[in-house]
C-alpha positions in Angstrom: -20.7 -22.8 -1.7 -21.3 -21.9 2.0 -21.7 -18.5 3.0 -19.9 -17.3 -0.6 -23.5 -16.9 -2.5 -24.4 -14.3 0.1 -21.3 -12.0 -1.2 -21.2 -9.2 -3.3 -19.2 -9.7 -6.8 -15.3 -9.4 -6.2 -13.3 -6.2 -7.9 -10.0 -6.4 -8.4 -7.8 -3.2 -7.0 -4.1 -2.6 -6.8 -2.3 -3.3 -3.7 -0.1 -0.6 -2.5 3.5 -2.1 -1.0 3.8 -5.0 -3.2 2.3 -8.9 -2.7 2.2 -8.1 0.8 0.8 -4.6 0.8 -1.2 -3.1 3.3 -2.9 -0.9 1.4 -4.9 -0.6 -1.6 -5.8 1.9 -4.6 -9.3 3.0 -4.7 -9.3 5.3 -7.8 -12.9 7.2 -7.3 -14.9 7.7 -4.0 -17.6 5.7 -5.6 -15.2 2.5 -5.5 -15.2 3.4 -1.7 -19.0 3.8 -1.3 -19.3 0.7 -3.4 -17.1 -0.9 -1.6 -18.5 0.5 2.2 -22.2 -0.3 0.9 -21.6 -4.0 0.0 -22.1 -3.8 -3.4 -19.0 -5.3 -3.8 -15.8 -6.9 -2.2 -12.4 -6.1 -2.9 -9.4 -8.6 -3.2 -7.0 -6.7 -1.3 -6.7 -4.1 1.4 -5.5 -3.4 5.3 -5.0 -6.9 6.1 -7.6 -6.8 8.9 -10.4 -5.7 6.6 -9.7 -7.7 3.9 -8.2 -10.7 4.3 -4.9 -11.3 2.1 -4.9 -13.6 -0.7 -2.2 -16.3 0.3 -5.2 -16.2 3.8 -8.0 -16.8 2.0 -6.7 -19.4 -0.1 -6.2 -21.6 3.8 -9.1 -20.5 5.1 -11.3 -21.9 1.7 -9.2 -24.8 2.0 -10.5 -25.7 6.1 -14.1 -24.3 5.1 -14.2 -26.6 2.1 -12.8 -29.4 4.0 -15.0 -29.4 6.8 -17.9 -28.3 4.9 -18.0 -25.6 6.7 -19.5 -22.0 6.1 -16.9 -19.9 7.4 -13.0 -20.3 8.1 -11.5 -17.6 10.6 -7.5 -17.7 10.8 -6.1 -16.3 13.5 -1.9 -16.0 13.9 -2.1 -18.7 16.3 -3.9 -21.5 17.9 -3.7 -20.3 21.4 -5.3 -17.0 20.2 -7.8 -18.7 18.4 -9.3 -20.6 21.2 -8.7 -17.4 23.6 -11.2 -15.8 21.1 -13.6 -18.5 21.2 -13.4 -18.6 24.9 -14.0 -15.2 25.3 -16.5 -14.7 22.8 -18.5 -16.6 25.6 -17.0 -15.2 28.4 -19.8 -13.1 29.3 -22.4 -12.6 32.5 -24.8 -16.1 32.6 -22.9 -18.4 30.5 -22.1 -22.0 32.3 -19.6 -23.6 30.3 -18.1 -27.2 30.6 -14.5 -28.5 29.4 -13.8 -32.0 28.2 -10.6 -33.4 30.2 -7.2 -32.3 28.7 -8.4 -29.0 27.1 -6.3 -26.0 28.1 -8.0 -23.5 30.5 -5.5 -20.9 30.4 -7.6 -18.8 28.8 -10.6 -19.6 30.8 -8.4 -19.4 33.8 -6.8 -15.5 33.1 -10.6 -14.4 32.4 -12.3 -15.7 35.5 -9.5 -14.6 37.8 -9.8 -11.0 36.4 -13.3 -11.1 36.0 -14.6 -13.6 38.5 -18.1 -14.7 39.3 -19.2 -13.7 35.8 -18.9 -17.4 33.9 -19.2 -20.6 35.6 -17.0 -23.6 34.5 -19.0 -26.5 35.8 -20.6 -30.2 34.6 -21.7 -31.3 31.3 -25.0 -31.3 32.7 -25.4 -27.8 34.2 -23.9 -26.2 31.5 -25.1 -24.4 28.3 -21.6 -23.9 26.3 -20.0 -27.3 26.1 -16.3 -26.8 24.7 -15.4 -30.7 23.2 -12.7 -32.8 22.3 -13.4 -34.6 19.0 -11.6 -36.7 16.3 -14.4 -36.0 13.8 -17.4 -38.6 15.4 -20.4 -37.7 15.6 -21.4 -36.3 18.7 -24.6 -38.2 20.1 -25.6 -35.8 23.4 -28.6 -34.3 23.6 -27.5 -30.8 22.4 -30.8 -29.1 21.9 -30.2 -25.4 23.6 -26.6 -25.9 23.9 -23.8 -24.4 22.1 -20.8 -27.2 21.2 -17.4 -26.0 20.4 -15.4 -29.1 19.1 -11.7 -29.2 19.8 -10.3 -30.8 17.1 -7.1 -33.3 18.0 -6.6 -34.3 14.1 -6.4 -32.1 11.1 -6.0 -34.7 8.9 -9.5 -36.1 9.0 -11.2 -35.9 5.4 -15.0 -36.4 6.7 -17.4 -33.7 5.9 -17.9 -32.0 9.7 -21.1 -30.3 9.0 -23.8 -32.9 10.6 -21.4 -33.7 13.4 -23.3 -31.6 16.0 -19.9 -28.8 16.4 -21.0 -25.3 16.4 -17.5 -24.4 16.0 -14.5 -26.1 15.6 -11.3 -25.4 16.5 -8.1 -26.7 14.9 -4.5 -26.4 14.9 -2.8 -25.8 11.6 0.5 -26.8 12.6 2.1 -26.5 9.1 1.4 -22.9 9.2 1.7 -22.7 13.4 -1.8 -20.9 13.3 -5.2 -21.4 14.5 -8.6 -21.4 12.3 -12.0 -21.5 13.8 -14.7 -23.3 11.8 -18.0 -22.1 12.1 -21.3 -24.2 11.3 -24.0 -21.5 11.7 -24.0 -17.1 10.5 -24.7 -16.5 14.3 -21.2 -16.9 14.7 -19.2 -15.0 12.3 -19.0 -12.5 14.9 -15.7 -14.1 15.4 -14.5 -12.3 12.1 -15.1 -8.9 12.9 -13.9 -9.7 17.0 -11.0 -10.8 15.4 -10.6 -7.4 13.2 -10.9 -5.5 16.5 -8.7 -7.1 18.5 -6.1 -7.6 15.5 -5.9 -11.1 15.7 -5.4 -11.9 12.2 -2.6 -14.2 10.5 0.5 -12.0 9.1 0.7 -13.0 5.0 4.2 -13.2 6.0 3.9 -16.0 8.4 2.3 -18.0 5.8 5.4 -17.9 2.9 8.4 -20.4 2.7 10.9 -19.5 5.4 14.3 -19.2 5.1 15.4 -21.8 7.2 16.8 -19.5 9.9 18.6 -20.8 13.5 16.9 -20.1 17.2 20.1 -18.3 18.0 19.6 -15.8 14.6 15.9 -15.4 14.8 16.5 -14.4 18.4 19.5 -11.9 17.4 17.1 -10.6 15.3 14.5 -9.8 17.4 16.7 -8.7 20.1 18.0 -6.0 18.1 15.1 -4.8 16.7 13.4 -4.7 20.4 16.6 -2.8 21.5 16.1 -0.4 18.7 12.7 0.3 19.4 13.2 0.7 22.9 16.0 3.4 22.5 13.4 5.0 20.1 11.1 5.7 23.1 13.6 5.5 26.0 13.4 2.5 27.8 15.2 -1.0 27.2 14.6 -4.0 25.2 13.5 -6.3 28.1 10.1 -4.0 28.5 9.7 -4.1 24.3 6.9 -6.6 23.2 6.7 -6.9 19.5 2.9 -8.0 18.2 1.4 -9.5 15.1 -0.4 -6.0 15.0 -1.3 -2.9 16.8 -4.4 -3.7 17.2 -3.0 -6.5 19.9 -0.5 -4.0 21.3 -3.8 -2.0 22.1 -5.9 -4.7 23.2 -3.5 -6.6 25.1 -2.8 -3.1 27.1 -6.4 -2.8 27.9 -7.0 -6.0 28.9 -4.0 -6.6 31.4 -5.2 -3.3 33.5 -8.7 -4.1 33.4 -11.0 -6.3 36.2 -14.0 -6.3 38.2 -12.1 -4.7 41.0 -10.7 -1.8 38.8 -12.4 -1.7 35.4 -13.3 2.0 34.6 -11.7 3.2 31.2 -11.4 7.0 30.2 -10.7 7.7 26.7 -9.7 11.3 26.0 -9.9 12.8 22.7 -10.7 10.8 18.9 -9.4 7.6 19.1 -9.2 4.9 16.5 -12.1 3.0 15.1 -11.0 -0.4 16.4 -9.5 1.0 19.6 -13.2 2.6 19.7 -14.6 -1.0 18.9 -12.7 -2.5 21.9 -14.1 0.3 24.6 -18.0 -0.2 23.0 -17.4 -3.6 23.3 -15.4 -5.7 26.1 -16.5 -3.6 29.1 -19.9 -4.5 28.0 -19.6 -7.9 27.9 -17.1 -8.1 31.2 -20.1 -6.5 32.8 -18.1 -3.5 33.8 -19.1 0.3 33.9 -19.5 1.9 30.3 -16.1 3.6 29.3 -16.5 7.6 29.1 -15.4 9.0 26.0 -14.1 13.1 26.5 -14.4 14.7 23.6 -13.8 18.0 24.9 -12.4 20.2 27.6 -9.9 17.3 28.4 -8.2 18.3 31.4 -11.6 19.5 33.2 -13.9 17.0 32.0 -11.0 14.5 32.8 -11.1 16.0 36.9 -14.7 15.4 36.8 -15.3 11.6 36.2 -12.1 10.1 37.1 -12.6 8.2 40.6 -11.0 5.3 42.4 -12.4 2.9 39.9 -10.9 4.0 37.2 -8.2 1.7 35.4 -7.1 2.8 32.3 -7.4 6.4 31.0 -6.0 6.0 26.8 -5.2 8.5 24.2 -3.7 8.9 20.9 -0.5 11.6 20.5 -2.2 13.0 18.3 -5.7 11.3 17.7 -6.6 10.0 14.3 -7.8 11.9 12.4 -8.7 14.9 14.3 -5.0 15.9 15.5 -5.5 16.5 18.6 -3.3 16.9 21.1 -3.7 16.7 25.2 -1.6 17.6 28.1 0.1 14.8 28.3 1.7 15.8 31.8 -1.6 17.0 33.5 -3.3 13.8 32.3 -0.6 11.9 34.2 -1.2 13.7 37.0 -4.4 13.7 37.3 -4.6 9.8 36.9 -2.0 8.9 38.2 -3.4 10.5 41.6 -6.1 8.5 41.5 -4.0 5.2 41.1 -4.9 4.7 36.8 -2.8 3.7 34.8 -2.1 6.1 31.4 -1.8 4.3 27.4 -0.5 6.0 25.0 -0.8 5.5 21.2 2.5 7.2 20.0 1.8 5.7 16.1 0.9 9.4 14.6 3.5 11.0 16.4 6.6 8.6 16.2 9.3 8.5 19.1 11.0 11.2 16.6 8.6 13.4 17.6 7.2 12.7 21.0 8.5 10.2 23.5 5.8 10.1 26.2 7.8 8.4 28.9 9.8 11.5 29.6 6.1 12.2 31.0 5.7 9.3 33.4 3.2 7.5 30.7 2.9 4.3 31.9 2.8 1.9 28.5 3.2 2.9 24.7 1.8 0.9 22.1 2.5 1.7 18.0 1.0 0.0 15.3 4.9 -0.8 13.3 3.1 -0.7 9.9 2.9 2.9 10.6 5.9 5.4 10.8 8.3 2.6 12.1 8.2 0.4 9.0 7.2 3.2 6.6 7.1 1.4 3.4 3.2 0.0 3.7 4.7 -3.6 3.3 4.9 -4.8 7.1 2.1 -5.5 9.7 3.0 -5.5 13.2 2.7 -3.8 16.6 4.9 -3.0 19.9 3.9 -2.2 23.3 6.6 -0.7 25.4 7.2 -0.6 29.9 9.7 1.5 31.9 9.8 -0.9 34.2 8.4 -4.5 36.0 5.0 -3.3 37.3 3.2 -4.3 34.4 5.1 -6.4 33.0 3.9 -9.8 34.9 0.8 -9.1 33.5 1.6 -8.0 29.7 3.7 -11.4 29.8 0.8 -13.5 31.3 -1.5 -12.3 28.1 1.7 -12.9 25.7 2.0 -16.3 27.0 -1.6 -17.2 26.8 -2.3 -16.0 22.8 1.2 -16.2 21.7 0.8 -13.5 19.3 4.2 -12.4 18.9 5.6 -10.6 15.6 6.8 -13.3 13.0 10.5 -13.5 12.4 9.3 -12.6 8.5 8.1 -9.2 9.9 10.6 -8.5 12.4 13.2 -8.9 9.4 11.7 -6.7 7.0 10.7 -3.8 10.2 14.3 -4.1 11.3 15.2 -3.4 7.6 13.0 -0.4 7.1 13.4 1.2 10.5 17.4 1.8 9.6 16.0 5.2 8.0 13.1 5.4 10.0 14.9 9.3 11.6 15.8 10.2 7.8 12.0 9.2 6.7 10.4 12.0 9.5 12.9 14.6 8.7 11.6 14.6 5.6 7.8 13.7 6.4 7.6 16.6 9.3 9.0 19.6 6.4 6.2 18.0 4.0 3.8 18.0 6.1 4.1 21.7 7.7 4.3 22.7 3.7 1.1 20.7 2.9 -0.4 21.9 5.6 0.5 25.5 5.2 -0.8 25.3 1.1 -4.5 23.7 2.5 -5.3 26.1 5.4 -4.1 28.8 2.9 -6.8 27.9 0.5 -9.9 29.5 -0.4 -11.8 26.2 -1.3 -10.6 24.5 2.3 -13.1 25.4 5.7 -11.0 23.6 8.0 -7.6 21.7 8.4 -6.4 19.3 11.4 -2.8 20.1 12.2 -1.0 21.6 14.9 1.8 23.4 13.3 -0.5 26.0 12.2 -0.6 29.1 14.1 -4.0 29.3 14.5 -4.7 25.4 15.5 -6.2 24.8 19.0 -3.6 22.6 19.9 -0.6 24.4 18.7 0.7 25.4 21.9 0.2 22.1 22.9 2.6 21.2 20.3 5.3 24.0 20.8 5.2 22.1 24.6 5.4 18.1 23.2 6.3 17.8 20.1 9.2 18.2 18.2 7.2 18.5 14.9 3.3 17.6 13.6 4.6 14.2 11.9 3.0 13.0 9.0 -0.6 12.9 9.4 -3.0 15.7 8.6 -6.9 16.2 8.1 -9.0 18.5 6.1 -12.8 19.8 5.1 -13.6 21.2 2.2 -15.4 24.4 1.8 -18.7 23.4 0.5 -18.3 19.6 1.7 -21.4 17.5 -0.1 -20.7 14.5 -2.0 -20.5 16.0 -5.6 -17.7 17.9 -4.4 -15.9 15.1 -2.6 -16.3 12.8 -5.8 -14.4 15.9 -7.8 -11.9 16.4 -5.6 -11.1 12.7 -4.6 -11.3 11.4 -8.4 -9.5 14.2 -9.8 -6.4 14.1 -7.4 -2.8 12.9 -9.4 0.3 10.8 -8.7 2.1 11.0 -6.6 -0.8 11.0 -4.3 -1.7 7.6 -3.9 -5.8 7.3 -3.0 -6.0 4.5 -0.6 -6.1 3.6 3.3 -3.7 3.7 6.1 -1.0 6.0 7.0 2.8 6.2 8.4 4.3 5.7 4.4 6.7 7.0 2.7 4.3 7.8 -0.3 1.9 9.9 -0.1 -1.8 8.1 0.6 -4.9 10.1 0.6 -8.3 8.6 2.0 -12.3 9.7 2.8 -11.3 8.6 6.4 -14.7 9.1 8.0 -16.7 7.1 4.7 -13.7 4.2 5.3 -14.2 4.4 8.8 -17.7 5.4 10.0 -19.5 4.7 6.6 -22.5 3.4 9.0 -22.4 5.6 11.7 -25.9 7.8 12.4 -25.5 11.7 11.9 -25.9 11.9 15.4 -22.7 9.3 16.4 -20.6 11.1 13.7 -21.7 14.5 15.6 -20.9 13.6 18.8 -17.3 12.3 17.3 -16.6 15.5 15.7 -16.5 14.4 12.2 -17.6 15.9 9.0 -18.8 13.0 6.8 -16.5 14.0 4.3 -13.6 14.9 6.1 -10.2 13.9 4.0 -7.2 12.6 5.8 -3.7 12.8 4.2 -0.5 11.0 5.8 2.5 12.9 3.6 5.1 10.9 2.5 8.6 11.7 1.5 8.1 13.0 -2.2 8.9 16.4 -3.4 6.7 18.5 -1.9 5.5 20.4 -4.8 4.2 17.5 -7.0 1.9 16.7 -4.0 0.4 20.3 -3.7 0.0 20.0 -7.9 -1.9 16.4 -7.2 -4.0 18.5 -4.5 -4.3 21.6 -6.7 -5.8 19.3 -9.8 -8.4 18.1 -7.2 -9.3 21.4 -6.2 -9.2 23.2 -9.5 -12.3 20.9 -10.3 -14.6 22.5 -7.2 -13.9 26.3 -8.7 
């Protein structure tokens, strides 16, 4: 049963998008509080919080097979072992590698971040990374960590008592990679994984369509030109990802090192991209990121320095809607010699197209605005030209976490009417947003089309319109009025996660996102725990307002 009988009971909720959704219905906020409590798990979900069905169903398989307690699948082998070796990648550690094991990995880290790890003998060393064929390994392991590097999958012996902390094997059926693990201290791995957005595409794993090299690389060609038109560049400096989350991560990580590795996040940013700055820094023993949460462009002058590698923001953040000055920012780092990320997702190239601003790299999540239909997973990160690109291409060929061609065909697909889609999305939206901050029962809404929203100048300067996504507080805001509101709210509003759809989703965004977060963290973010975020879709306008107004009604 392995690490099973320490799970909450399952509940079955709808998936929104079909079999390979990316969203799910959660009809009252105490399914979400169930749900952000433990009390129970849900079958499906935003694919890197809960892990698709046609996932789980290879992941029990390994676990079961190996005997052991957890199965991590990652949407390939190489990025499997690169999050294995840089789980341990970290100030002290001494590791050893058996002859023949790749050290790519091992190789990119330690030349970015050198004199932090030390790959040395069997003997000196306390993380000990194994080739095996299933024996039993006989060394003394007492203090040592042993990560087996399996070289047959077809083994049927229980691996539990072989001495393997980890394991990691190659499902080559599926081209992907799955980490065993053999003790709780490392399922770690699962939420690193989550972060970083390393997670197998439920696409991947289906039947193909026998398709040739020459057509799967037509495909992706086009799509990569499209995208790159979109945000004005070409297709040669468009990466497609398995997910955003590697588009972000992958950006970090190529402008980061012990030479240069100060990162400045301005404004909100997104809970995983916020999980990546608490995190890696840390553990690449490198200065503490500084988070501005205020006063951008000043606060900005004040700690940027020579140091400084990265400075990221969203356009707008989630879910505050803010907006920054997107040329200043520029400036400002650029005269220092950092490098500027934007996350373009909220916005949309119909909207905003940073480079026209001397941004350095764009990333989007595509299940956002670009796909639009909540049935796609995927990411892009986009150059202007070869300065970065030797490095985004070194990462790429070391995880090989490239878009499937399942996704790529169903993006290129939806994106056709991606320009029709926000047409219709930014007119919603302004509506929507006009009805709320009109309200008597509403303190506060998050957009910048409104006259009267701190960063509507801002947007009069940038943006073409506010795009789809919008935030809101309710007048009295305590949990008895969040639970009327929420549970009273009516198709076409569709009360789930994630944002970019056509269809109208609705969500508790900070209780989904920051359900564990102290009153002081949630404070010093800027959130009100009970803030409601709503990413307008493409319905009549009117019967969203009535789905709003029936939530409302109830707080009178």
């Amino acid at each position: 049963m392995g690490i099973e009988k320490y799970l909450p009971k399952l509940k079955l909720v709808k998936p929104i998008g079909g079999f390979h959704g990316v969203s799910a219905i959660f009809p009252t906020l105490k399914d979400v509080i169930d749900y952000e409590e433990n009390n129970v798990r849900i079958n499906r979900g935003y694919p890197r919080f809960v892990t698709h069905p046609i996932v789980k169903i290879i992941e029990n398989k390994y676990k079961q097979k190996y005997g052991a307690i957890g199965a991590i699948s990652c949407h390939s082998y190489e990025a499997a072992t690169f999050l294995v070796v840089d789980y341990f990648f970290r100030l002290g550690n001494k590791i050893y590698f058996d002859k023949g094991i790749p050290l790519e990995s091992y190789n990119m880290l330690n030349e970015k971040f050198p004199n932090l790890v030390k790959k040395t003998e069997m003997v000196d060393a306390n993380i000990w990374f194994i080739k095996t064929r299933g024996e039993k390994f006989e060394n003394d392991i007492k203090g040592k960590t042993v990560v087996g590097v399996l070289e047959d999958n077809n083994l049927k012996e229980d691996m539990k008592n072989l001495g393997f902390n980890i394991i990691l094997c190659h499902d080559k059926k599926h081209d992907i990679g799955i980490i065993l693990i053999f003790s709780i201290r490392y399922a770690m791995l699962d939420i690193l994984r989550r972060h970083c957005g390393f997670n197998v595409s439920s696409r991947k794993l289906i039947k193909k369509i026998r398709s040739s090299s020459e057509l799967t690389k037509r495909y992706e060609y086009n799509l990569r030109k499209r995208i790159a038109k979109l945000e004005k560049t070409t297709p040669e400096f468009c990466f497609l990802y398995s997910s955003g989350m590697v588009a972000v991560f992958s950006s970090i990580l190529s402008l980061i090192s012990s030479k240069r590795g100060k990162i400045i996040a301005v404004g909100s940013l997104y809970v995983d991209t916020l999980r990546i700055l608490e995190n890696w820094p840390k553990k690449y023993d490198l200065l503490e990121p500084v988070f501005i949460r205020d006063n951008f462009i000043e606060n900005l002058k004040n700690c940027i320095d020579l140091n400084t590698a990265v400075v990221i923001v969203e356009m707008p953040s989630n879910p505050l809607i803010q907006l920054v000055d997107i040329g200043e920012i520029v400036r400002i780092s650029h005269s220092k010699g950092a490098k500027v990320i934007v996350d373009n997702t909220v916005a949309t190239p119909y909207n905003f197209n940073p480079f026209l601003y001397d941004v350095d790299i764009i990333v989007h999540s595509t299940t956002k605005f670009l796909n639009g239909k909540n049935n796609h997973i995927g990411g892009v990160l986009l150059l202007t030209g070869d300065d970065l690109k030797e490095r985004i291409e070194t990462f790429n060929k070391i995880t090989k976490l490239k878009m499937d061609f399942n996704d790529i065909k169903v993006l290129s697909r939806n994106i056709r009417k991606f320009e029709e889609r926000m047409e219709k999305i930014n007119k919603n939206s302004e509506i929507v947003a006009s009805f709320l901050n009109n309200h008597k029962l509403i303190k506060r809404v998050y957009y910048p089309s409104i006259k009267t929203d701190p960063y509507h100048l801002l947007m009069k300067k940038y943006l073409k319109g506010g795009s789809g996504l919008l935030s809101f507080v309710l007048k009295e805001s305590t949990e008895d009025n969040a639970k009327k509101f929420y549970d009273n709210l009516l198709p076409p509003i569709l009360k789930g996660p994630s944002l970019g759809s056509e269809r109208t989703l609705l969500c508790p965004y900070v209780i989904m996102a920051h359900y564990h977060d102290s009153k002081e963290e949630l404070e010093q973010l800027g959130y009100d725990f009970y803030l409601m975020r709503i990413s307008v879709g493409i319905e009549p306008v009117d019967k969203i307002i009535r789905s709003l107004e029936n939530g409302l009604k109830q707080l009178e």
